[in-house]
N, C-alpha and C positions, 0 to 999 in steps of 0.2 A: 758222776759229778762233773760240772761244768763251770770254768772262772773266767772272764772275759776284762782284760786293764787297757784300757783308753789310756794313749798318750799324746798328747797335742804335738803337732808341726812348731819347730822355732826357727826364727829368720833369723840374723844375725845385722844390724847396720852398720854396727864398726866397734873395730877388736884391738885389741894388743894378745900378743904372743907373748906368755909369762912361762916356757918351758923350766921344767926342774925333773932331774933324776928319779925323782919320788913319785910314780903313777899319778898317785894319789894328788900330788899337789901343782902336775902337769895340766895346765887350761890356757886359761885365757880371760881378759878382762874384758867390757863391752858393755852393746845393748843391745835388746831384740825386741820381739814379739812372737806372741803364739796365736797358732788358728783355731781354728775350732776343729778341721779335719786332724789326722795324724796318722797313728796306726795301733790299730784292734788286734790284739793278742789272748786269743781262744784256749785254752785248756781245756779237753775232757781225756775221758778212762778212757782203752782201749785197748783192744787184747795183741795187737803189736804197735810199736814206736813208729810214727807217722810225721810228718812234716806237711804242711801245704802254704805256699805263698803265693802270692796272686803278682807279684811280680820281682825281678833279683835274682838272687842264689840267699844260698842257706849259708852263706859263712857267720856272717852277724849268732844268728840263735846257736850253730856249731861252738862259736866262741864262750858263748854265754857257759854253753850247758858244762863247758870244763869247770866253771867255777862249782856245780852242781853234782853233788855225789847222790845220782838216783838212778835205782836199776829198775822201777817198775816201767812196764809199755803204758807210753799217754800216748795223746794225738797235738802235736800245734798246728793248727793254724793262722796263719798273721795276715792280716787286710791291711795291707799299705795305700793310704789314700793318695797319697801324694808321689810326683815323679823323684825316683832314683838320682840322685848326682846333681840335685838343684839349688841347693839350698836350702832346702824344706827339714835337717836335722833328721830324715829318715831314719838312718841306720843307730841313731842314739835313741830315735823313740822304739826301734825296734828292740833294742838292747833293754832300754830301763823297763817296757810292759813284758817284756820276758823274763827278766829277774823276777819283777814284782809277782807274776803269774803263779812263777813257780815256787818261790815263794808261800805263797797262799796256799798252793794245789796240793804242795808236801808237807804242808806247815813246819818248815828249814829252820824259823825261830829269827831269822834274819830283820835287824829293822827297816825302815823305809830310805833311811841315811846307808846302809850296808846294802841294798838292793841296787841303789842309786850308783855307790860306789863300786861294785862289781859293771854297771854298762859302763860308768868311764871309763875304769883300767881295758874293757875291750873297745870302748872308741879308741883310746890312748896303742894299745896296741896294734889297730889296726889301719893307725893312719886318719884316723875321721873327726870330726867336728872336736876341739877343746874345751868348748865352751857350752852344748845343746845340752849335754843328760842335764847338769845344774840349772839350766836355763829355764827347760821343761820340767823343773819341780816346782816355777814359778808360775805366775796369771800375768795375762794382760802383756802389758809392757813391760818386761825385765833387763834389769842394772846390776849386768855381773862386777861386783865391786875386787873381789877378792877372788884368784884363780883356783881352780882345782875340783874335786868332784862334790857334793851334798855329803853337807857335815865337815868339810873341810874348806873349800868357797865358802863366798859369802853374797848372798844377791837379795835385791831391792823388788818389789813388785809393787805396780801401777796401774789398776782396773780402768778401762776405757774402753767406752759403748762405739767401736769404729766399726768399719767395713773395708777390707781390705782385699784389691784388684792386685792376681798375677800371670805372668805371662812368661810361660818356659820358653827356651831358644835351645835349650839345649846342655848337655853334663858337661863339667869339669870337675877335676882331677884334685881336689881338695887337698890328698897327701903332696902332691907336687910342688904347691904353693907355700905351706906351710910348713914345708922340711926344705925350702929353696932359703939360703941366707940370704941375700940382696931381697926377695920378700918379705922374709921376714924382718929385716931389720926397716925398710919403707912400712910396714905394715905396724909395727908396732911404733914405728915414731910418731905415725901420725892418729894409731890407735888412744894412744895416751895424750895428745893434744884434744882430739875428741871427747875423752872420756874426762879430762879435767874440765872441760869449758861445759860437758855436759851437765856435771855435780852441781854447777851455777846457776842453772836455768833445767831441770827438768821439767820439759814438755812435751808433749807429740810434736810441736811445732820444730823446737828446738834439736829434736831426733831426727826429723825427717830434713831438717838442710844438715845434719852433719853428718848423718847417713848419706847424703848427695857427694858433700864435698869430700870425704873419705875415700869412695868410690873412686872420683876424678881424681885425687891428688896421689892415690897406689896404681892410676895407671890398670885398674882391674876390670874396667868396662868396657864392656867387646861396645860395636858399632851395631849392634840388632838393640842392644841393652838401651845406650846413647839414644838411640833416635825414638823409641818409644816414651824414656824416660823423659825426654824433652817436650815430646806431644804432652804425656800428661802435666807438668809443672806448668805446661802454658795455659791451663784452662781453670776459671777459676771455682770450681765448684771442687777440686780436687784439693785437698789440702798439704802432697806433697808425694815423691817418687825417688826408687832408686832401686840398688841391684843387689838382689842376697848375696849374705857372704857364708861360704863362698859357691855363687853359682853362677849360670847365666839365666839367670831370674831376672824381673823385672819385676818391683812391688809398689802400689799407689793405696794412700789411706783416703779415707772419705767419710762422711757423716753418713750419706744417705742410699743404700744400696742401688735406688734407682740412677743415680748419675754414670756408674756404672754399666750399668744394663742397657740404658740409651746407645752405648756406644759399637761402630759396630769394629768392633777386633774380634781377631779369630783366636780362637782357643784361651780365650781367656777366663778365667776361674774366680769367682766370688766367695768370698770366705766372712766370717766376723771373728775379729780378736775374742781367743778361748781365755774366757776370767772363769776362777772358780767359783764365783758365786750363780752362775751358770748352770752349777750342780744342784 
């Protein structure tokens, strides 16, 4: 037998930090988007216990599998499409198509809210993303309203036919930022000016300047981030730019995948916001 769970990439544009003692209700408020890449999470039989990843370590699926009382030999595989330590919610899509997989593979009995909730208590533990497994139950544009993991959060989702241009510079240290207090308390002051002014006007348009201004106003954008971001906002077939949270990403939306392509930057990546009607 063979199970294979797709979980989309999510970006993050701007956040509040809503820590609580309670795993469970440990996140974070905000807005994102998902792509259409992420990561592919393989199950089959196999007569010893197997691991294979195409790039990382194995701590993520190590984490998982304590939540999982199973003694038979499988095999995982996981296709990570996206770079490590960018932005892109890696290690939370690695976490929730793991649960889910396993899930399936053993028939655990677990629901989709309880699979969910197992990758956040190991993002939660391991220092990673607040906000990604809840985010990535979502489509399109999502509006984390209320902190904490699927089934306990609460989020908004926004299908929109985009194309979205990124460009890695490079990892940061995610736990650093978000267990830093002067971070965190700049982060969420202005996470929550963002997200109330956002409740008023949800748009891509209105996403993408306060995705910008978030950015500049925590101080969180390197000068590779800056100056890219700059290029794109200046042109106007682009409809707007800024920098994952938290990575050193660069990310620009667009109608038209060719406006993109035109251009010539290096290592740059073309994706379309992942909605599920897509499925």
């Amino acid at each position: 037998m063979t199970i294979s769970v797709f979980i989309p990439a999510h970006i993050t544009g701007f956040f509040s930090i809503e820590n609580n003692q309670d795993p469970l209700k440990n996140g974070s408020c905000g807005a994102g988007f998902l792509l259409d890449r992420g990561v592919k999470t393989t199950l089959k039989d196999s007569s010893e216990f197997k691991i294979n990843i195409n790039q990382g370590t194995d701590i993520v699926i190590n984490e998982v599998l304590k939540h999982f009382n199973i003694d038979s030999p499988f095999e995982i595989t996981q296709d990570i499409q996206l770079p490590i330590g960018a932005g892109f919610g890696t290690s939370a899509a690695s976490a929730l198509s793991l649960s889910i997989a396993l899930n399936e593979f053993f028939d655990c009995g677990y629901s989709y809210d309880e699979c969910g909730q197992i990758a956040h208590k190991v993002e939660v533990s391991l220092g990673g993303g607040l906000g990604d497994v809840i985010g990535q139950t979502g489509s399109g544009l999502v509006l984390r309203t209320s902190p904490g993991a699927p089934g306990v959060g609460r989020i908004e989702s926004f299908d929109e036919d985009l194309f979205v241009a990124t460009r890695f510079f490079g990892g940061i240290d995610t736990a650093s930022i978000i267990q830093n207090p002067n971070h965190k308390r700049v982060i969420s002051e202005t996470g929550h000016k963002c997200l109330e002014e956002f409740k008023k006007d949800i748009s891509v348009n209105k996403f993408l300047e306060l995705s910008l201004r978030f950015s500049q106003d925590t101080n969180l954008m390197t000068d590779d981030v800056q100056s890219l971001v700059n290029y794109f906002n200046s042109m106007d077939d682009i409809l707007g730019s800024s920098m994952a949270m938290l990575g050193n990403t660069v990310f620009a939306f667009a109608d038209n995948e060719d406006v993109f392509k035109d251009l010539d930057i290096e290592k740059l990546n073309i994706d379309k916001l992942y909605t599920k009607r897509q499925l």
